[in-house]
C-alpha positions as CSV (number, residue, x, y, z in Angstrom):
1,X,76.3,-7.3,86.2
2,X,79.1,-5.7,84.2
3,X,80.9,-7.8,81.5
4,X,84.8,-7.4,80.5
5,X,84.4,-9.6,77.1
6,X,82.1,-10.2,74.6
7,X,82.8,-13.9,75.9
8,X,81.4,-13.0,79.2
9,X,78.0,-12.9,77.4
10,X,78.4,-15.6,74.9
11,X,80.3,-18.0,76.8
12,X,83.9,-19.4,76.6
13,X,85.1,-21.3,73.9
14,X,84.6,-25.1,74.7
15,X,83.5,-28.4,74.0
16,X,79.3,-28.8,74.5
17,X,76.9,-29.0,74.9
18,X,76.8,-26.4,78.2
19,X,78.4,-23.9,79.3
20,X,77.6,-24.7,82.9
21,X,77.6,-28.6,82.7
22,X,80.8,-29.1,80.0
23,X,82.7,-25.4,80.5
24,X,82.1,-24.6,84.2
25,X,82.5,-28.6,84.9
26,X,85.8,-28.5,83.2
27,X,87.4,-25.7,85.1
28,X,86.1,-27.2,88.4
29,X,88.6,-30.3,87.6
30,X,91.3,-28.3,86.7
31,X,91.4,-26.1,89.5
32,X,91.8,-29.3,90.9
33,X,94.1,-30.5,89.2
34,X,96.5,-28.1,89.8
35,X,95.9,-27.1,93.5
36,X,97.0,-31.0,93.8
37,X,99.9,-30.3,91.8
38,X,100.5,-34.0,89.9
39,X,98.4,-36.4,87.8
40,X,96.3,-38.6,90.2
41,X,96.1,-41.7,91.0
42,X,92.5,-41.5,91.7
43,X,89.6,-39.8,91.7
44,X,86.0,-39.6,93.7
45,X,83.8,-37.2,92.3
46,X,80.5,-36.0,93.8
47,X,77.7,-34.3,91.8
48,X,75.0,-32.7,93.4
49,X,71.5,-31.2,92.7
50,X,71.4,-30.8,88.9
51,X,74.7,-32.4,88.1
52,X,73.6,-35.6,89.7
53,X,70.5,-35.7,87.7
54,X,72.3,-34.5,84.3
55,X,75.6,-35.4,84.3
56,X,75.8,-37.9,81.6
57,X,73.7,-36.7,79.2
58,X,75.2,-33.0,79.3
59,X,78.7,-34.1,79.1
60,X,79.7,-33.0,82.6
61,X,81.1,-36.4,83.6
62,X,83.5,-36.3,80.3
63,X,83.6,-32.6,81.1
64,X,85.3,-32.3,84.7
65,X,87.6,-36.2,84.2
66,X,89.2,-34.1,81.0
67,X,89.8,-30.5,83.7
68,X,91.4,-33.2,86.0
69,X,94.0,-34.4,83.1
70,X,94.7,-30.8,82.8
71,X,92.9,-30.2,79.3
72,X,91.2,-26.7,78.5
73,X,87.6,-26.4,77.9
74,X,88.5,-26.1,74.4
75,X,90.7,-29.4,74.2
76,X,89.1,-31.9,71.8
77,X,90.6,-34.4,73.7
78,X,88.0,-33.9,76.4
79,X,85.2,-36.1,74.4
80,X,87.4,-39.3,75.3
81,X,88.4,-37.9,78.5
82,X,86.9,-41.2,80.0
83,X,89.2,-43.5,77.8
84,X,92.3,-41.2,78.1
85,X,92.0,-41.6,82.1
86,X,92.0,-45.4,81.6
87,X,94.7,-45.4,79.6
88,X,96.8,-43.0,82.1
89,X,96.0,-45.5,85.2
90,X,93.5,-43.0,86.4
91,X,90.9,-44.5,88.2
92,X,87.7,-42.7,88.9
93,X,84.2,-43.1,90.9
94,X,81.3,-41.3,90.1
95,X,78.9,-40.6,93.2
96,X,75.4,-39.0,92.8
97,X,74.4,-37.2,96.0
98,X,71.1,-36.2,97.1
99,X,72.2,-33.5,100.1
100,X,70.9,-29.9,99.2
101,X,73.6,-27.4,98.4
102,X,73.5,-23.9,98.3
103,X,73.8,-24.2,94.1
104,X,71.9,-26.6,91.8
105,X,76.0,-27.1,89.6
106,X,78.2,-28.4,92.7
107,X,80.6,-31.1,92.2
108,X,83.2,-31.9,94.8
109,X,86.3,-33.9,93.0
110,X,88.8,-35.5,95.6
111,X,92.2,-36.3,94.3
112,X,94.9,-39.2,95.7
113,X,98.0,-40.4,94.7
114,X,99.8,-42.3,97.5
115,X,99.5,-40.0,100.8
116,X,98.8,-37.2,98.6
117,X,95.0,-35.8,99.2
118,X,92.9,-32.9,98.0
119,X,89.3,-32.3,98.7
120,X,87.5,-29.2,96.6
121,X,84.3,-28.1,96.3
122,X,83.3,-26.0,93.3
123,X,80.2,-24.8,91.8
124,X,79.1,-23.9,88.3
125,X,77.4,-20.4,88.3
126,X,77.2,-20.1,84.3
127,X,78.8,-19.0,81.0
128,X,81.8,-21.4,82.3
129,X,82.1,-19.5,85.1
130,X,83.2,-21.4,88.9
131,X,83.5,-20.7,92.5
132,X,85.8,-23.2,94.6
133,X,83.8,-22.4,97.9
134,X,85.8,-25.4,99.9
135,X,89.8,-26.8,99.7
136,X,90.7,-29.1,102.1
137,X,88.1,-28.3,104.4
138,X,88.5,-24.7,104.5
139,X,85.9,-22.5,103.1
140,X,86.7,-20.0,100.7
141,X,85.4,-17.8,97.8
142,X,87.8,-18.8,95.0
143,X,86.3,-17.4,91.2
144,X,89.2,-18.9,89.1
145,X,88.6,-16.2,86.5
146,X,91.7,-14.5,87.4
147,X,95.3,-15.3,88.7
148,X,95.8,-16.8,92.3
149,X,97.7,-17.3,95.0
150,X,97.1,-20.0,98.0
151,X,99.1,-19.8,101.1
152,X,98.7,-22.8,103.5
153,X,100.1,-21.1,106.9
154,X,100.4,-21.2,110.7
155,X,98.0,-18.9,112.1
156,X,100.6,-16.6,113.8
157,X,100.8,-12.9,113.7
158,X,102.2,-11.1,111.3
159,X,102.0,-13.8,108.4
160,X,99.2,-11.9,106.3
161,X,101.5,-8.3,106.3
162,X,104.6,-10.8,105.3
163,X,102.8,-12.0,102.7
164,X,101.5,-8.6,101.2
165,X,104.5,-7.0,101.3
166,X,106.5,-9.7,98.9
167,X,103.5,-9.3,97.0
168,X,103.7,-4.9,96.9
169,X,107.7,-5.7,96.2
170,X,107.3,-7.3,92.9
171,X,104.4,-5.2,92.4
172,X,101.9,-7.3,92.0
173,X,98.0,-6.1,92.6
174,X,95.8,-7.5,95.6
175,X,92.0,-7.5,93.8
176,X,90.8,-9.8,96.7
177,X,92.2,-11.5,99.5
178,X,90.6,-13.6,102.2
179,X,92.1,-15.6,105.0
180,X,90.0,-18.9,106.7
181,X,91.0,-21.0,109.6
182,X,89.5,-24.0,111.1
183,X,91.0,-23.0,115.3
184,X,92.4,-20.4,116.2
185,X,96.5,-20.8,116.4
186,X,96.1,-23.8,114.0
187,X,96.8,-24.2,109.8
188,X,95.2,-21.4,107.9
189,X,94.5,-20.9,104.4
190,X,94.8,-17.4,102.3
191,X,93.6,-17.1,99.0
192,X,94.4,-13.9,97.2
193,X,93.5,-12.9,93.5
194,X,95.6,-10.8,92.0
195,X,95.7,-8.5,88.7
196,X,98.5,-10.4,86.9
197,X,100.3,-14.4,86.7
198,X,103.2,-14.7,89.4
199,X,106.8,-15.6,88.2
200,X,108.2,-18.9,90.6
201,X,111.0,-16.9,92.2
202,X,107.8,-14.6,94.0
203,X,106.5,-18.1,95.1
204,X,109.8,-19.0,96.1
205,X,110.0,-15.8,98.4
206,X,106.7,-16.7,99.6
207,X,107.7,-20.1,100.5
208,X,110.5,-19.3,102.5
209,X,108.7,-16.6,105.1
210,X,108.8,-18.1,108.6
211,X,105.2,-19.8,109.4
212,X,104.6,-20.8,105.8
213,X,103.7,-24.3,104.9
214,X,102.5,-24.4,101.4
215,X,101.9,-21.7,98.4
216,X,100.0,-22.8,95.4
217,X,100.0,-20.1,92.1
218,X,96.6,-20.6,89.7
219,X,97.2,-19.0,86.2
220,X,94.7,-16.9,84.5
């Protein structure tokens, strides 16, 4: 494995006790948090394999309720990230599952507020590190380590090539890109990493190509 930072190695900065239950935790929710775009109404969130076992002794309950109120894993404000939700009119359920998953850290944290609904899967893989491997259903290989772009679309041709070339006119830098669909001819999702944050009036060009439904920016 190659590292970029020393912080690779020793971790992020962040509240404890774990990297993987507090850090990775934390990110999880606020991947969440802004793919949904808005401060909830509600939360359900589902721990599996070791978080269900661990959760509130290792902080990861505290941990992924302060991601969803948008606070870094740094944010002292995270150790009464329970509280703070109460106070905001956040209400939250903790669930402890017992289904096998693929990873011993996966959490999946659904978001409401009135109609509004997201559904994400995430997983913990270490040193604060997360994969979103589900949105809404779709499956996807998400890191969150680096800028993003997600593009809710109509599965018609010539939507991917529309996409990338807005993206090679304000040259911006494709690392990875994947596209998933539940039926053929029906809503897709792309999710594309890219080397550098996105300005609005690039989403805004985005938004407005014909077959596009949603586009969602994640900042490194």
């Amino acid at each position: 494995m190659k590292y970029r930072t020393v912080f690779d190695i020793i971790g992020p900065v962040m509240i404890g006790p774990s990297s993987s239950h507090t850090a990775g935790a934390a990110r999880i929710g606020r991947v969440a948090r802004t793919l949904f775009g808005q401060q909830p109404d509600y939360a359900d969130i589902y721990f599996y394999g070791s978080f269900a076992k661990t959760y509130k002794g290792h902080g990861t309950d505290v941990a992924i309720v302060g991601g969803i109120l948008d606070f870094d894993t740094s944010d002292k404000r995270i150790t009464n990230s329970l509280e703070i939700a109460k106070q905001n009119g956040l209400g939250i359920d903790f669930h402890e599952e017992e289904a096998i998953t693929d990873h011993p850290n996966t959490a999946k944290v659904v978001l409401r507020k009135g109609e509004d609904r997201i559904e994400l899967v995430g997983i913990s893989v270490g040193g604060g590190k997360i994969e979103i491997t589900e949105l809404n259903g779709f499956q996807l290989r998400l890191s969150g380590n680096h800028p993003a772009i997600l593009v809710v679309h109509n599965d018609r041709y010539g939507v991917i090539a529309g996409v990338s070339n807005v993206l090679a006119k304000h040259e911006v830098n494709i690392g990875h890109m994947e596209v998933s669909r539940k039926e053929k001819g029906q809503e897709a999702l792309m999710v594309i990493e890219v080397d550098q944050n996105v300005d609005q009036p690039l989403i805004k060009e985005l938004e407005a190509l014909a077959n596009i439904t949603k586009v969602t920016k994640i900042h490194d």
